[in-house]
C-alpha atoms as one frame of an Amber mdcrd trajectory, in Angstrom:
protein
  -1.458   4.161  30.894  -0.260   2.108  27.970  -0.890  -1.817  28.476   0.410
  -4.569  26.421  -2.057  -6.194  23.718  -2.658  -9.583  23.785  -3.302 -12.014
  20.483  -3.050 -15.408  20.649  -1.001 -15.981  23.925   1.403 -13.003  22.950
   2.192  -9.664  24.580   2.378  -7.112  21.466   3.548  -3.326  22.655   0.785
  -0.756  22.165   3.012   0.470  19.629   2.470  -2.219  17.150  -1.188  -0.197
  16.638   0.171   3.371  16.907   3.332   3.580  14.218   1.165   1.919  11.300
  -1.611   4.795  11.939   0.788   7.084  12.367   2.442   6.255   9.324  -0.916
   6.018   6.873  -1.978   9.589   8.338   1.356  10.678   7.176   1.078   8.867
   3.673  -2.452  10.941   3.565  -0.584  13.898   4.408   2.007  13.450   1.608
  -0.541  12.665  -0.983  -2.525  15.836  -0.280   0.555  17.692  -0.251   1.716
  15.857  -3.763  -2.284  16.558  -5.211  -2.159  20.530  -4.413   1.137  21.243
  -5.688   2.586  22.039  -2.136   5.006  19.256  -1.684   7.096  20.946  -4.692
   7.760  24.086  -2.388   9.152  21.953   0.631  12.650  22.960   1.458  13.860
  19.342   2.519  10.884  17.003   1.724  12.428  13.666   3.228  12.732  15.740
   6.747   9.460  17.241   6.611   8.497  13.709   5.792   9.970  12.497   9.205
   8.798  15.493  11.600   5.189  14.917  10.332   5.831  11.013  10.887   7.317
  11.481  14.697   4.108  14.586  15.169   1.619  12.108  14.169   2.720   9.537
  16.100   3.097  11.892  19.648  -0.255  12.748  18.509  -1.483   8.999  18.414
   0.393   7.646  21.643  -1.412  11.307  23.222  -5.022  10.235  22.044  -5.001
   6.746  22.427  -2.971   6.467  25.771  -5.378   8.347  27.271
């Protein structure tokens, strides 16, 4: 079960952790893809971009809800 996160007095959503690691495991992603020539070969890079930004995050909330 997802629980709020307290710092300093204030209730932060669980989400304030997730979409940040989400979003450098996609930035890893794209740089692999950029270093081994496969980004180039993408049909429609910004929507690849987003699908692997919403995966990695379903995969986050699934791992670190619990």
């Amino acid at each position: 079960m997802l629980s709020e996160l307290s710092f300093g007095g204030m209730l932060f959503s669980p989400m304030v952790v997730m979409i940040p690691l989400a979003f450098v495991l996609s930035l890893l992603t794209r740089y692999a893809l950029y270093a081994t020539g496969l980004y180039q070969k993408l049909w429609k890079p910004p929507w690849f971009e987003v699908a692997l930004f919403v995966c990695y995050l379903a995969l986050t909330v699934k791992l670190l809800a619990g």
